[in-house]
Residue frames as qw, qx, qy, qz and C-alpha x, y, z in Angstrom:
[[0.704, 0.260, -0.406, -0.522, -78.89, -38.18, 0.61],
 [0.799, -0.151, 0.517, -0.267, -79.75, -41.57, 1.22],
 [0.851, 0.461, -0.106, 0.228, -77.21, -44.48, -0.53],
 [0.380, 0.797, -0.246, 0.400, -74.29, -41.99, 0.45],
 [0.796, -0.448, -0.275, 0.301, -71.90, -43.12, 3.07],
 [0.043, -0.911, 0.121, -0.391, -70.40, -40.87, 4.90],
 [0.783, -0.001, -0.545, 0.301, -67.17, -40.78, 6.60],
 [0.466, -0.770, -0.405, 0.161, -66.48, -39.93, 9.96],
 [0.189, 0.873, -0.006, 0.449, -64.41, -36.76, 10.90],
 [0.701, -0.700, 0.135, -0.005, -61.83, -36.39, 13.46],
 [0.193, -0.759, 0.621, -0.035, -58.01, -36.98, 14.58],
 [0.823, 0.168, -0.514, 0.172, -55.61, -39.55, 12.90],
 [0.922, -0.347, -0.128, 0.116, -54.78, -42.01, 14.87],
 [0.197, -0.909, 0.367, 0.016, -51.26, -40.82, 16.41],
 [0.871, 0.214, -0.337, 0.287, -48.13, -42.78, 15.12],
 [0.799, -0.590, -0.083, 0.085, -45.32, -43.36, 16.85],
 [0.206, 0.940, -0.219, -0.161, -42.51, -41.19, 16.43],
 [0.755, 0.541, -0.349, 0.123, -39.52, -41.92, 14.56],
 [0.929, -0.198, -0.184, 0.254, -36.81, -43.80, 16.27],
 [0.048, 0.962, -0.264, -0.051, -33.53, -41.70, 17.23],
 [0.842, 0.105, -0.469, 0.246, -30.36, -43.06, 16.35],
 [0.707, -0.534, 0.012, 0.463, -27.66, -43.83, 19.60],
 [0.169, -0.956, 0.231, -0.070, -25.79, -40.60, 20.23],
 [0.813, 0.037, -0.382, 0.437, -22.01, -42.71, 20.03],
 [0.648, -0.627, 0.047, 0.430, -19.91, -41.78, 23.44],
 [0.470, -0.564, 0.332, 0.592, -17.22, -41.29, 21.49],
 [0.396, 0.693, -0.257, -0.545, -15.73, -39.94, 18.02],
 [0.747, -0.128, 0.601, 0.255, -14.81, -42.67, 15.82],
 [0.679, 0.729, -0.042, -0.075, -13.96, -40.37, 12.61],
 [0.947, 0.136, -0.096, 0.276, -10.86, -41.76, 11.02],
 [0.225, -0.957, 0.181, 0.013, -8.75, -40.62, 13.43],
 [0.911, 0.078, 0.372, 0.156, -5.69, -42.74, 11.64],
 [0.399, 0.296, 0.352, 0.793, -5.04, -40.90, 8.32],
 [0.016, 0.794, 0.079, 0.603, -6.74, -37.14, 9.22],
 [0.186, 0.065, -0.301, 0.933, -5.36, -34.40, 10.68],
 [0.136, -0.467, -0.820, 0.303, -8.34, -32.90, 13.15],
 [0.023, 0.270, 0.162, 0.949, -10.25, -29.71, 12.56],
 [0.321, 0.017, 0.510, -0.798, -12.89, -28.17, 14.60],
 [0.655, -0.056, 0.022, -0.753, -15.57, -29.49, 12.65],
 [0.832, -0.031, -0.505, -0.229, -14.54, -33.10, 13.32],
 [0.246, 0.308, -0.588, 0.706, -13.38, -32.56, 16.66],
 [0.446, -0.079, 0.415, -0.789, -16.66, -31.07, 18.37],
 [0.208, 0.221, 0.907, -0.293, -19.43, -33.47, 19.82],
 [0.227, -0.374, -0.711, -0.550, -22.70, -33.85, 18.21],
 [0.316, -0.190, 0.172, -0.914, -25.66, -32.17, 19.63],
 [0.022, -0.016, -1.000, -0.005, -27.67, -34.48, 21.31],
 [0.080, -0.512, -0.573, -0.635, -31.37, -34.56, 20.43],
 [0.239, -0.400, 0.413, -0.783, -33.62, -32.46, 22.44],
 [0.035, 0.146, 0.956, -0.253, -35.75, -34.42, 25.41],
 [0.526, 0.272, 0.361, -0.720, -39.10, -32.80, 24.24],
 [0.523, 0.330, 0.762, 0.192, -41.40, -35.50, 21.79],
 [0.448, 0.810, 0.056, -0.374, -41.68, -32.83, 19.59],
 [0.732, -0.159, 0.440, 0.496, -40.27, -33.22, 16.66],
 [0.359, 0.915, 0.167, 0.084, -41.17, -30.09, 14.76],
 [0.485, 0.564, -0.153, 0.651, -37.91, -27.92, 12.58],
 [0.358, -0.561, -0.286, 0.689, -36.08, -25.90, 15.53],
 [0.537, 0.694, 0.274, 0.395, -36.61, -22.40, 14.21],
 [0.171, -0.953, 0.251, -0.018, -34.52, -19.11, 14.20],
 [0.066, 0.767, -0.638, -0.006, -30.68, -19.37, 14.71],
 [0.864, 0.121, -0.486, 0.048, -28.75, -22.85, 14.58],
 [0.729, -0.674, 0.098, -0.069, -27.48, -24.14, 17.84],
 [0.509, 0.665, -0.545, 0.041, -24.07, -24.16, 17.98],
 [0.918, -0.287, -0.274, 0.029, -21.97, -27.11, 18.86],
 [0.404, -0.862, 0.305, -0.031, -20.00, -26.62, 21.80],
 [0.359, 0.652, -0.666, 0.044, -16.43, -27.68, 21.92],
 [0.741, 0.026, -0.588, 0.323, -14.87, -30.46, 23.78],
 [0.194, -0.928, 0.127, -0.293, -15.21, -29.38, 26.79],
 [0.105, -0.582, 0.796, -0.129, -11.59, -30.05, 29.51],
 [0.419, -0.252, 0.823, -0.290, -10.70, -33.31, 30.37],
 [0.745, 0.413, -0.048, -0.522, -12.72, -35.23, 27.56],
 [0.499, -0.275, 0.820, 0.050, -12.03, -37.94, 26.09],
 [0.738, 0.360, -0.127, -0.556, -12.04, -39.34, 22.43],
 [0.674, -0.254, 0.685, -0.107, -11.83, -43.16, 21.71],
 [0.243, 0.363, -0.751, -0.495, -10.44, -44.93, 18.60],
 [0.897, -0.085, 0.100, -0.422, -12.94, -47.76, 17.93],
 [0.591, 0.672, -0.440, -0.070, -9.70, -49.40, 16.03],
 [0.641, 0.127, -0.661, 0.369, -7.16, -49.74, 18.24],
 [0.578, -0.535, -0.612, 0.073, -8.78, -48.71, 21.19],
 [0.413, 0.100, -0.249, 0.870, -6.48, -45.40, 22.03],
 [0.184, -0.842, -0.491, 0.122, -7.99, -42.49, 23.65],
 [0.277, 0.520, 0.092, 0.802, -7.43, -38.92, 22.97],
 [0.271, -0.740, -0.460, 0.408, -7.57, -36.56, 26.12],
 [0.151, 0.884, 0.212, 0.388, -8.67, -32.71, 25.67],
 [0.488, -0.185, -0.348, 0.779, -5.88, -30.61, 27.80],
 [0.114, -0.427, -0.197, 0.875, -7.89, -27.38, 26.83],
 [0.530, 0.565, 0.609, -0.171, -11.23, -26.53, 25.57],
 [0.406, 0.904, 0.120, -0.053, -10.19, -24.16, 22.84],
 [0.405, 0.826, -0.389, 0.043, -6.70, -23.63, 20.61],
 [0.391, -0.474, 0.762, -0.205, -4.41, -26.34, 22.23],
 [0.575, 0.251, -0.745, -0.229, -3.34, -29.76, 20.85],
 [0.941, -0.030, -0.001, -0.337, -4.86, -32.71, 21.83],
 [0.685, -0.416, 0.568, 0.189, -2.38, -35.89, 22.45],
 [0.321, 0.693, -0.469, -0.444, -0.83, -37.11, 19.28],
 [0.873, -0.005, 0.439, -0.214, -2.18, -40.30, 18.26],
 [0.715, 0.214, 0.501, 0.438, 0.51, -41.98, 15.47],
 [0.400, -0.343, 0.039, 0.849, 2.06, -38.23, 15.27],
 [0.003, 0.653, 0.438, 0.618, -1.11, -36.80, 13.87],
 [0.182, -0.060, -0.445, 0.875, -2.17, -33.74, 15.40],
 [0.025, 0.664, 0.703, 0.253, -5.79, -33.02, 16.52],
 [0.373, 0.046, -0.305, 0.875, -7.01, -30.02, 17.16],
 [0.053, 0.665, 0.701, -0.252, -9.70, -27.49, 18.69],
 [0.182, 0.840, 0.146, -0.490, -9.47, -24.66, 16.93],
 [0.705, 0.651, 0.280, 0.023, -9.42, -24.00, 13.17],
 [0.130, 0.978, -0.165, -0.016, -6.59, -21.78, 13.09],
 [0.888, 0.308, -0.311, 0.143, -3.42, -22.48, 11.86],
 [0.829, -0.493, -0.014, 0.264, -0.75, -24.36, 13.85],
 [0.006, -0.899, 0.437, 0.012, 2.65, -22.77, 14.58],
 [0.874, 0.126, -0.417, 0.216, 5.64, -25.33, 14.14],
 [0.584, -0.807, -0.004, 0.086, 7.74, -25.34, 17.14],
 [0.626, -0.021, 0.093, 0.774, 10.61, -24.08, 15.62],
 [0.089, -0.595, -0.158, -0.783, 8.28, -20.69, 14.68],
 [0.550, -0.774, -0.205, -0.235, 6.89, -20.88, 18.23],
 [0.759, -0.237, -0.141, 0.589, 10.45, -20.38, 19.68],
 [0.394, 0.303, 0.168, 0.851, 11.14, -17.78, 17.81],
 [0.254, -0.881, -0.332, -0.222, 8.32, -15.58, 19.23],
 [0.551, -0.671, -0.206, 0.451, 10.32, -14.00, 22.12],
 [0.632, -0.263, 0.203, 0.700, 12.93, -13.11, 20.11],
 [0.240, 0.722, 0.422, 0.494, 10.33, -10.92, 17.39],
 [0.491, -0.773, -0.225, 0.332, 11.21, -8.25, 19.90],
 [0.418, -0.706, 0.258, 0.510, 14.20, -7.80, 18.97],
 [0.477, 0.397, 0.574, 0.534, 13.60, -7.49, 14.87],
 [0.151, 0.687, 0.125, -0.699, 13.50, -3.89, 13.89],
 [0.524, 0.712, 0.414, 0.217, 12.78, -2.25, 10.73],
 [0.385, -0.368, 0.167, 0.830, 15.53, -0.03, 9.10],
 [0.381, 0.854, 0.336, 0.114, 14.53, 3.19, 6.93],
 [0.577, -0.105, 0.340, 0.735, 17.50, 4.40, 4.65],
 [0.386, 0.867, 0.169, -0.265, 17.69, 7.60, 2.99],
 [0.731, -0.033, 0.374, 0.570, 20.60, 6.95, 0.12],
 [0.384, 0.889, 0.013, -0.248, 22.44, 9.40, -1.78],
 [0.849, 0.294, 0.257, 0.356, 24.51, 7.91, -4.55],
 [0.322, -0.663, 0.337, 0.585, 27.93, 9.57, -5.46],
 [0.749, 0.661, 0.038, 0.004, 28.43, 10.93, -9.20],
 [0.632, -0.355, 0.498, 0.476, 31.48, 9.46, -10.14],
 [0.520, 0.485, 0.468, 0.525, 31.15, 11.24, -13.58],
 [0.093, 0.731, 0.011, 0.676, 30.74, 14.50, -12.31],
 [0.451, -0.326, -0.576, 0.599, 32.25, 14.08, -8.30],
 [0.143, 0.021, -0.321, 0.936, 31.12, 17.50, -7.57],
 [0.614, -0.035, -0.256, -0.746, 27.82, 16.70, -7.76],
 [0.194, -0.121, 0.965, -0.128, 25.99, 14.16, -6.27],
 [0.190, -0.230, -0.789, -0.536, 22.51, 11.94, -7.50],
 [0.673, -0.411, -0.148, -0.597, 18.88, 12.27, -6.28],
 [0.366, -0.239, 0.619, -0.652, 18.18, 11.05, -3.03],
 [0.703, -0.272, -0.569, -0.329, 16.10, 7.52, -2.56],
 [0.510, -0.290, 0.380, -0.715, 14.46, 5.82, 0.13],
 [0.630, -0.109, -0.765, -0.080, 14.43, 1.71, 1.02],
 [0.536, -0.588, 0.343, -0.501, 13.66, -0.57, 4.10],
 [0.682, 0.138, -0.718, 0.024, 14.65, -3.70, 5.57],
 [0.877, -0.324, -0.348, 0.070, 15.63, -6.07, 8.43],
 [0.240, 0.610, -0.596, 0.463, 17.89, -5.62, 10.96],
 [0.773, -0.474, -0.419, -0.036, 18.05, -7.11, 15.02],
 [0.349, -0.876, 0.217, -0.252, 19.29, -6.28, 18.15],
 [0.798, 0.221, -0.452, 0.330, 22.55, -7.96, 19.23],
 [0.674, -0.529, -0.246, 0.454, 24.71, -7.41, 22.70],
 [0.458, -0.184, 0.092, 0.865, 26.54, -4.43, 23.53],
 [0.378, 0.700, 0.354, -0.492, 23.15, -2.04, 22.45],
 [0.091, 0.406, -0.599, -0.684, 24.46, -2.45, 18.78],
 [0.649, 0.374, 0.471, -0.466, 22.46, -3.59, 15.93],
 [0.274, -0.416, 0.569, 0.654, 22.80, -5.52, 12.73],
 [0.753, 0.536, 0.302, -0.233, 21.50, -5.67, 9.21],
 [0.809, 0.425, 0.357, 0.193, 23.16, -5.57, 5.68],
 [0.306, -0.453, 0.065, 0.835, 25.53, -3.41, 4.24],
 [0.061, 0.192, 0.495, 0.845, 23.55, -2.77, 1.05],
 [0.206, -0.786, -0.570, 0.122, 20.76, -1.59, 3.49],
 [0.390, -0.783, -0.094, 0.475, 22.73, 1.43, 4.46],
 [0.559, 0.187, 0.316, 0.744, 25.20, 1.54, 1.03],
 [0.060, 0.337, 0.242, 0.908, 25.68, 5.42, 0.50],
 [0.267, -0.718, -0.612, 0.195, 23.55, 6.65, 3.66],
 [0.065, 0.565, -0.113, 0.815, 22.64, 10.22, 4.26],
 [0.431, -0.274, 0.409, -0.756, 20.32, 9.33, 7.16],
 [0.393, 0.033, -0.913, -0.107, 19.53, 6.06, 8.85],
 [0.568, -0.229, 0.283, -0.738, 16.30, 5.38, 11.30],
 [0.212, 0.044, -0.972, -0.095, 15.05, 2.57, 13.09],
 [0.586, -0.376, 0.232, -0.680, 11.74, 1.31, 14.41],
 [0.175, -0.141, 0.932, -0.286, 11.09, -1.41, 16.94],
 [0.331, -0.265, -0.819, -0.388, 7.86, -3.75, 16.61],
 [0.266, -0.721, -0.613, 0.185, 4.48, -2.47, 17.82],
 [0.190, -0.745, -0.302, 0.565, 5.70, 1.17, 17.82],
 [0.611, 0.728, 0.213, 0.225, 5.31, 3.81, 15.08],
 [0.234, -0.878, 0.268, 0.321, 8.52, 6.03, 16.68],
 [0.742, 0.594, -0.085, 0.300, 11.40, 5.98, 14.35],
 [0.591, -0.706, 0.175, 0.349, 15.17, 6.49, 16.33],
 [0.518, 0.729, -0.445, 0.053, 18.37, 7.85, 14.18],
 [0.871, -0.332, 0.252, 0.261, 21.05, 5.61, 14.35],
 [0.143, -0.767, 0.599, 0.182, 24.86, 5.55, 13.74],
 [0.982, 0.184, -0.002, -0.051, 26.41, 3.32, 11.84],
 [0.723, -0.597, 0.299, 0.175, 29.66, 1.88, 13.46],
 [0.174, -0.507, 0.707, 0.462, 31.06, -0.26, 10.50],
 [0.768, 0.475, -0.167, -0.395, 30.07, -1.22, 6.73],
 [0.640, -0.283, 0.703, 0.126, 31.32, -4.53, 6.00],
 [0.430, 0.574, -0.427, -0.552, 31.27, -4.25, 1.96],
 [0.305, 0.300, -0.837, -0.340, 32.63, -7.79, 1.26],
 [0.076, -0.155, -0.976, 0.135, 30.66, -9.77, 3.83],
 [0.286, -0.387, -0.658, -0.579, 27.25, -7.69, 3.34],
 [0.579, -0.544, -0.484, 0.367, 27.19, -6.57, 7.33],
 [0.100, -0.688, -0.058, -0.716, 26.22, -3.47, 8.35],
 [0.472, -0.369, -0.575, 0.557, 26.63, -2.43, 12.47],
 [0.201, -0.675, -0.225, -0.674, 24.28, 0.24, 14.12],
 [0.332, -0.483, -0.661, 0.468, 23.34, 1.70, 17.07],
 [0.038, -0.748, -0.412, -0.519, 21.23, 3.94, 18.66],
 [0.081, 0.252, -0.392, 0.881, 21.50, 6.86, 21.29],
 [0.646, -0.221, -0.228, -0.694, 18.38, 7.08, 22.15],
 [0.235, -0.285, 0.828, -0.422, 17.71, 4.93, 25.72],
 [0.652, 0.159, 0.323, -0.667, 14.49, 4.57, 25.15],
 [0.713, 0.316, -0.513, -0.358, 14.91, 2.30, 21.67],
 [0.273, 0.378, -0.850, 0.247, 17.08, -0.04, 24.27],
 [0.361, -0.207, 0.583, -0.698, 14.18, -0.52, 26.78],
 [0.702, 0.120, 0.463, -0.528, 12.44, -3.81, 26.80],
 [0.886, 0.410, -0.122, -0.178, 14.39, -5.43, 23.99],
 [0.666, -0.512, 0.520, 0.158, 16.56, -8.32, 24.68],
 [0.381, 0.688, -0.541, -0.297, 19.52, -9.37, 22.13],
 [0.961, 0.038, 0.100, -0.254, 19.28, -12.26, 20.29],
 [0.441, -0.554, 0.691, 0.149, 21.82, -14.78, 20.86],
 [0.231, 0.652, -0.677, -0.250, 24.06, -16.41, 18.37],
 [0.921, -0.137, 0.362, -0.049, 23.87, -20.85, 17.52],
 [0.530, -0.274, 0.699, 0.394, 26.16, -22.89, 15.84],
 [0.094, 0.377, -0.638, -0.665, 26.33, -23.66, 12.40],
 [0.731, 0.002, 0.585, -0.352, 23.43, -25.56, 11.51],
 [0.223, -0.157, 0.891, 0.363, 23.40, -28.82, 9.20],
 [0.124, -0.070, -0.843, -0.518, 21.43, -30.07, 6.17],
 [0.425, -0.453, -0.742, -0.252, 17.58, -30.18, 6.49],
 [0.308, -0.213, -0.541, 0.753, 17.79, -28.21, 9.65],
 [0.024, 0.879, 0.455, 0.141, 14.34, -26.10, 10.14],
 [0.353, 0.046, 0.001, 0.934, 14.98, -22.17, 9.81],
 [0.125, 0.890, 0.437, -0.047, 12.33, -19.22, 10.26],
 [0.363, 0.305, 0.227, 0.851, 13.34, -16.26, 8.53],
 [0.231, -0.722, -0.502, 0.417, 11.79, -13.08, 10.70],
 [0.269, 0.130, 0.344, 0.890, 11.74, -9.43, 8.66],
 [0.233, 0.511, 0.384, -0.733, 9.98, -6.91, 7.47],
 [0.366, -0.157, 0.524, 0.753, 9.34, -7.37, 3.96],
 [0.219, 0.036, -0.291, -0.931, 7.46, -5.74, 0.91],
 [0.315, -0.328, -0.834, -0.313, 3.76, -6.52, 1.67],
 [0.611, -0.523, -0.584, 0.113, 3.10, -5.25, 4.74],
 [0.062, -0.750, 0.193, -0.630, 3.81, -2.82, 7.52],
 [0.838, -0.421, 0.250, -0.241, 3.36, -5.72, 10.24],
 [0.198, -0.681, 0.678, 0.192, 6.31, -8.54, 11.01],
 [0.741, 0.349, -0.372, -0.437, 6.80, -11.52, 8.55],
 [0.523, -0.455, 0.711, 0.122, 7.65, -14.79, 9.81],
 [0.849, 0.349, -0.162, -0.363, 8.30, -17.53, 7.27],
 [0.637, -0.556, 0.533, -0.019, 9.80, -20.90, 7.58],
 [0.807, 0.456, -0.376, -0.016, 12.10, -23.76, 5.56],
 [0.861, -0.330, 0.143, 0.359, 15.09, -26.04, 6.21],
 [0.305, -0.657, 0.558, 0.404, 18.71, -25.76, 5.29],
 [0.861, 0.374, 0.170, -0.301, 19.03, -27.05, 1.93],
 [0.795, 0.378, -0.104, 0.463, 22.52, -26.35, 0.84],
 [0.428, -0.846, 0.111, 0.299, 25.90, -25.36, 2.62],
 [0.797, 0.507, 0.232, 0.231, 28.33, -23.64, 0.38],
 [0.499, -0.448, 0.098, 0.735, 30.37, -21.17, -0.65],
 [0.309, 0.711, 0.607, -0.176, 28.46, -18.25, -2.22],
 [0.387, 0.138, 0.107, 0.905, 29.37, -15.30, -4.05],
 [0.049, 0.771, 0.514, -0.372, 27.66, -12.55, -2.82],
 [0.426, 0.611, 0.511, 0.429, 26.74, -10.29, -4.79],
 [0.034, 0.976, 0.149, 0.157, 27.12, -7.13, -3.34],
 [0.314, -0.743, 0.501, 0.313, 30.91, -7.43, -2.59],
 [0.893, 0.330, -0.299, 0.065, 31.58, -9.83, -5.69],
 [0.132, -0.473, 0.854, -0.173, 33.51, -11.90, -3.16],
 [0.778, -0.151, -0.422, -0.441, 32.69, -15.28, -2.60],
 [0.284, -0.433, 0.540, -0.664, 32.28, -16.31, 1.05],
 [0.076, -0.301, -0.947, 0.078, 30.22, -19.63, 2.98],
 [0.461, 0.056, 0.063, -0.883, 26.95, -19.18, 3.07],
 [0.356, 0.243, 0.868, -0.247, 23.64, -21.22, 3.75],
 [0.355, -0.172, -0.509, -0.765, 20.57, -21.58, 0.77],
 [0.173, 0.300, 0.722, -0.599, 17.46, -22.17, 2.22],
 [0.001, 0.405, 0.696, 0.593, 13.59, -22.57, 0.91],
 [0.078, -0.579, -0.694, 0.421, 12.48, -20.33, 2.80],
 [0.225, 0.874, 0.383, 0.197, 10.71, -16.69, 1.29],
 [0.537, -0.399, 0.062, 0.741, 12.97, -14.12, 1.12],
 [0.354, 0.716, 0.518, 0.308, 11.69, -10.99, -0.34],
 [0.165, 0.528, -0.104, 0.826, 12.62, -7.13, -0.64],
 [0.421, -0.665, 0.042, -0.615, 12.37, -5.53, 2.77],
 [0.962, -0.242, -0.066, 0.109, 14.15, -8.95, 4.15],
 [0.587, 0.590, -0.307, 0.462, 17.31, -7.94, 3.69],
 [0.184, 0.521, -0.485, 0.678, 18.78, -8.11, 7.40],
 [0.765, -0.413, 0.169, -0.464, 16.62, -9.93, 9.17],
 [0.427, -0.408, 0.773, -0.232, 17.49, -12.54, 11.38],
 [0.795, 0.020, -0.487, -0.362, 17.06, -16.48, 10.52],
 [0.539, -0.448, 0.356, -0.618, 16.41, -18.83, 13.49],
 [0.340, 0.072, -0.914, -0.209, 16.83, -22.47, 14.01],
 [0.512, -0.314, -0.782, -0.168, 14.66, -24.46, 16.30],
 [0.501, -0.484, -0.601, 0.391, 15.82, -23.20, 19.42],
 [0.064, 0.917, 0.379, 0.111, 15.23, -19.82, 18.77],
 [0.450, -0.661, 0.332, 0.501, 19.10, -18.91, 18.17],
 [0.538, 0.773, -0.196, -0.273, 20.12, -16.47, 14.99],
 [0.729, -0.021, 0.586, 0.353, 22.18, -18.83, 12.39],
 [0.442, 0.271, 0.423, 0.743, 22.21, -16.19, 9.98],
 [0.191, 0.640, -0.064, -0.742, 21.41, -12.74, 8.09],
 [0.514, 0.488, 0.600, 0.371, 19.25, -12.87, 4.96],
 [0.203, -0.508, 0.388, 0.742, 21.00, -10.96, 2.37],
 [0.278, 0.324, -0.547, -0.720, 20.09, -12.02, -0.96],
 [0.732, 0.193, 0.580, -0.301, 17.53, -14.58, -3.02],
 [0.063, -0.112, 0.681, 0.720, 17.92, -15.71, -6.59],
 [0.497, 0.604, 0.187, -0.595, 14.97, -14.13, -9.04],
 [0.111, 0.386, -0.595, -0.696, 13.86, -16.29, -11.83],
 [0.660, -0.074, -0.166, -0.729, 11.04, -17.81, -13.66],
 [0.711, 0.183, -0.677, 0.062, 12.01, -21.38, -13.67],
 [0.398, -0.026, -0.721, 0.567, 13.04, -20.84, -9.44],
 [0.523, -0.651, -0.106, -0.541, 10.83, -20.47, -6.04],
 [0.746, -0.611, 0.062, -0.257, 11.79, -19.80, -3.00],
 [0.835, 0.082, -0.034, 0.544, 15.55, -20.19, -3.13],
 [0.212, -0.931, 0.184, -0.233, 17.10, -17.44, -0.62],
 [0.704, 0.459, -0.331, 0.430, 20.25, -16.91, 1.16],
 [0.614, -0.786, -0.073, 0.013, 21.74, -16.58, 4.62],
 [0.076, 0.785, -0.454, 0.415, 25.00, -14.80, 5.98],
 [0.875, -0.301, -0.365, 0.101, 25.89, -17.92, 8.45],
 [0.525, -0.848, 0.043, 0.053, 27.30, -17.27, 11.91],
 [0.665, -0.347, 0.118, 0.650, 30.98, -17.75, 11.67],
 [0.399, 0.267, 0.065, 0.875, 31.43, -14.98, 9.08],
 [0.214, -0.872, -0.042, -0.438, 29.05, -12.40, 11.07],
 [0.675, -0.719, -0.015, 0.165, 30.88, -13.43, 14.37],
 [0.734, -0.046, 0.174, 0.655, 34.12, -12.47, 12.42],
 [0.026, 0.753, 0.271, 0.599, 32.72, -9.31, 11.04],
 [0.422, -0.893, -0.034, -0.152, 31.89, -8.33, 14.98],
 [0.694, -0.457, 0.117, 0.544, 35.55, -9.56, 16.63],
 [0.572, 0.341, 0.305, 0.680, 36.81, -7.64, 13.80],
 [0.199, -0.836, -0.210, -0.466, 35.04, -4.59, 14.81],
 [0.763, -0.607, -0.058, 0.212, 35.93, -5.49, 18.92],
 [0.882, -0.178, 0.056, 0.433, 39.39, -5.28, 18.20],
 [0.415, 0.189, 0.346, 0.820, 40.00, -2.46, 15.61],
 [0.079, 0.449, 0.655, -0.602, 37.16, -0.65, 16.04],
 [0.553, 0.562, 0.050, -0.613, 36.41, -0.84, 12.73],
 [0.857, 0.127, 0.474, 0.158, 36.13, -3.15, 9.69],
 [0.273, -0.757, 0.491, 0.333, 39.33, -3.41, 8.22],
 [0.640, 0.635, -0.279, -0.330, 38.90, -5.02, 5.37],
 [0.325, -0.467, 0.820, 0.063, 41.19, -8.28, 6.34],
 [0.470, 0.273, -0.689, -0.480, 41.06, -11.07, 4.27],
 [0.680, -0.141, 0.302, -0.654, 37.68, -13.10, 5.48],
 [0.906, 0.069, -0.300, -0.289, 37.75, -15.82, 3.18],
 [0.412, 0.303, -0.755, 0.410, 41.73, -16.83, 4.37],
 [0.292, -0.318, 0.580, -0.691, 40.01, -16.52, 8.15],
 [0.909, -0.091, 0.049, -0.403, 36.81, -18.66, 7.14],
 [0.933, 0.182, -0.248, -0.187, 38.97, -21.57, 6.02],
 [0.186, 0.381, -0.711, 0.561, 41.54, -21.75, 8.86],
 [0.391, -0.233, 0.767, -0.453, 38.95, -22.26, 10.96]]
């Protein structure tokens, strides 16, 4: 029709694509006050080089790590952060933060000592049969516990004496294997809560070294507690300091003896395991924990001079004799 303008038909005019921002060189999240995690660790993806600028589709690209030898740069104070290893492995330690390249959680290097020595943590399986002292000719049902124990010098093994209290039949297994070895028990230490095994059986002896023996440790001192306890079928580590050094009353000899407290976990099925200091030398035997609503995480540790008196005591007599421990602790 005539009057009617018509317009023409055809391709807008092409604009000019959006601008990209600058890719930064380096990381500059606040590497100051956070602790590093993979997703502020890895490099941005840098855009692609085709002018397209259409949605990528299908799977997201993932972003690669850091790869070696990298380098991240504080805009702040100008520090640099070098990668020693593209994946699980700490990063320098800028103002004793730690970055890192993998999500998973860090070991303290008082638990990463200890590793060697998980070897030598076994798992003890008691079969108890209680004495009727109302009717002695008779005796009670039969139960069934586990706990902690470790390998020590001389192919002998300790854990607890109320692991073993009233044994009919005592078995051990080693970590990683499902065999079960009978063992002997040497000597029951009633007042100090020390129990001495061993096993016949070569084979239990093969490939596990005995863990050596540290000093007393002091206040605040880091501890890992190493066990088997109720939760699980795999080993438990769990860690804490030294909190208090005392004289304790234990509970299964009502004597009262030194002994270490400690926040570390300490649950059924712990009972005889080893506790570790930094350098990855036993400072004790957890024995007991106190159970109440009001308290968390307030356990107990057998501390090295009274096991190393327990064994000389054994050495000498060849059995425990029942001498008077506390008069011995406080001479020396």
């Amino acid at each position: 029709m005539a009057g009617v303008n018509k317009r023409k038909r055809g391709r807008k005019p092409k604009s000019d694509p959006p601008s990209t921002p600058d890719i930064p060189t380096s990381t500059s999240a606040h590497i100051d006050d956070v602790v590093f995690s993979v997703s502020n660790v890895e490099l941005i993806d840098p855009p692609p080089s085709s002018t397209s600028h259409r949605p990528r589709r299908g799977r997201p690209r993932k972003t690669p790590l850091l790869p070696e030898n990298s380098k991240l740069t504080n805009p702040k104070n100008g520090k640099t952060l070098k990668v020693t290893s593209p994946t699980r492995r700490l990063i320098d330690k800028p103002n004793g933060i730690a970055a890192l390249i993998s999500s998973d959680t860090t070991i303290t290097n008082a638990a990463a000592r200890v590793v060697p020595a998980m070897d030598a943590v076994v798992k003890v399986f008691c079969v108890h049969t209680e004495p009727n002292y109302s009717l002695p000719w008779q005796r009670k049902r039969q139960y069934s516990s586990s706990s902690s124990g470790f390998v020590i010098k001389g192919r002998r093994v300790l854990t607890n004496a109320h692991s073993v209290e009233h044994y009919t039949q005592v078995k051990l297994k080693k970590r990683g294997s499902d065999t079960k070895y009978v063992a002997t028990v040497l000597a029951i230490g009633t007042e100090c809560d020390i129990a001495l095994l061993t096993v016949d059986d070569d084979e239990f002896w093969e490939g596990v070294s005995p863990v050596e023996f540290g000093d007393l440790p002091a206040l605040q001192d880091a501890v890992t507690v190493v066990g088997y306890p109720i939760g699980g079928d795999t080993i438990s580590v769990t860690s804490g300091v030294v909190s208090r050094i005392e004289i304790l009353s234990y509970v299964h000899g009502s004597t009262e003896l030194l002994g270490l407290q400690i926040d570390a976990a300490i649950n059924s099925g712990n009972s005889g395991g080893p506790a570790f200091n930094d350098k990855g030398n036993c400072v004790g035997i957890a024995f007991q924990s106190l159970k109440h609503e009001d308290v968390e995480n307030i356990g107990y540790v057998i501390p090295t001079p009274v096991i190393t008196h327990f064994i000389k005591d054994y050495e000498k007599n060849g059995a425990y004799t029942v001498i008077h421990i506390w008069l011995q602790l406080q001479d020396e």
